[in-house]
C-alpha positions as CSV (number, residue, x, y, z in Angstrom):
1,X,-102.5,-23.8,96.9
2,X,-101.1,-20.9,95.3
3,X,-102.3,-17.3,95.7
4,X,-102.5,-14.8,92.8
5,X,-99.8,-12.0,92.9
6,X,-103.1,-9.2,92.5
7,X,-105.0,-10.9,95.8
8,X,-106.7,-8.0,97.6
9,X,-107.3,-9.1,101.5
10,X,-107.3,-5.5,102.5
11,X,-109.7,-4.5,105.7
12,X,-110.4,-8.2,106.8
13,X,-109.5,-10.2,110.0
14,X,-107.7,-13.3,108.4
15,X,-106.9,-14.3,112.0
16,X,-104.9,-17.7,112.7
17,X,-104.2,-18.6,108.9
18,X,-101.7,-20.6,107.7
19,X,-100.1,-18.6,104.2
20,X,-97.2,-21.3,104.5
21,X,-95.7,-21.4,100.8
22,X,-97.5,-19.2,99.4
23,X,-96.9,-16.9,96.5
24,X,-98.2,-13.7,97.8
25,X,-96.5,-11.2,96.1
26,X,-98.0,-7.9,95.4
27,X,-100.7,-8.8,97.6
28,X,-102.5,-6.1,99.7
29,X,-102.8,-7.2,103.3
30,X,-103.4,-3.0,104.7
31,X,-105.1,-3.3,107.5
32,X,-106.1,-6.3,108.5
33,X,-105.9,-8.3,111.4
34,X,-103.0,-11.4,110.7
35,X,-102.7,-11.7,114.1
36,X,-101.4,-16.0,114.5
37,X,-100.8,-16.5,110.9
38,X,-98.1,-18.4,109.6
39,X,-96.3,-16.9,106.9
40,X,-93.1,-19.2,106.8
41,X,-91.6,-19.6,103.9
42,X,-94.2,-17.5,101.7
43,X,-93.2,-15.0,99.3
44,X,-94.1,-11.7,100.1
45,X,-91.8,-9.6,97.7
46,X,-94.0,-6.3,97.2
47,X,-97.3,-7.0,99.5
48,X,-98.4,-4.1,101.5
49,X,-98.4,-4.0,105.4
50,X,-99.4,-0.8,106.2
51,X,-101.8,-1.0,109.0
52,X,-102.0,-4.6,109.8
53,X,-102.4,-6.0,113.4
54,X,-99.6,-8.3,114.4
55,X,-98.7,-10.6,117.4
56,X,-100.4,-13.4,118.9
57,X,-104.1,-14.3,119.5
């Protein structure tokens, strides 16, 4: 599945999701909670960070 580059998953707890190959540029991840997801091998030129929780569940 492939995401659109304007996705907007800003203030939400996306906890334990896979984003494996996904096309996530541009996409606004400010804080949320990506604590346990996979983002191997996605593409994340451009998405915003700012804010997010990070590490393990």
């Amino acid at each position: 599945m492939n995401v659109s580059s304007s996705v907007n998953f800003a203030n939400q707890d996306l906890r334990n999701r896979s984003f494996h190959g996904q096309n996530l540029k541009g996409a606004n991840f400010s804080s949320c909670d990506l604590r346990g997801c996979d983002f191997s091998y996605a593409q994340l030129k451009g998405a915003n960070f700012e804010r997010v929780r990070t590490g393990q569940t």
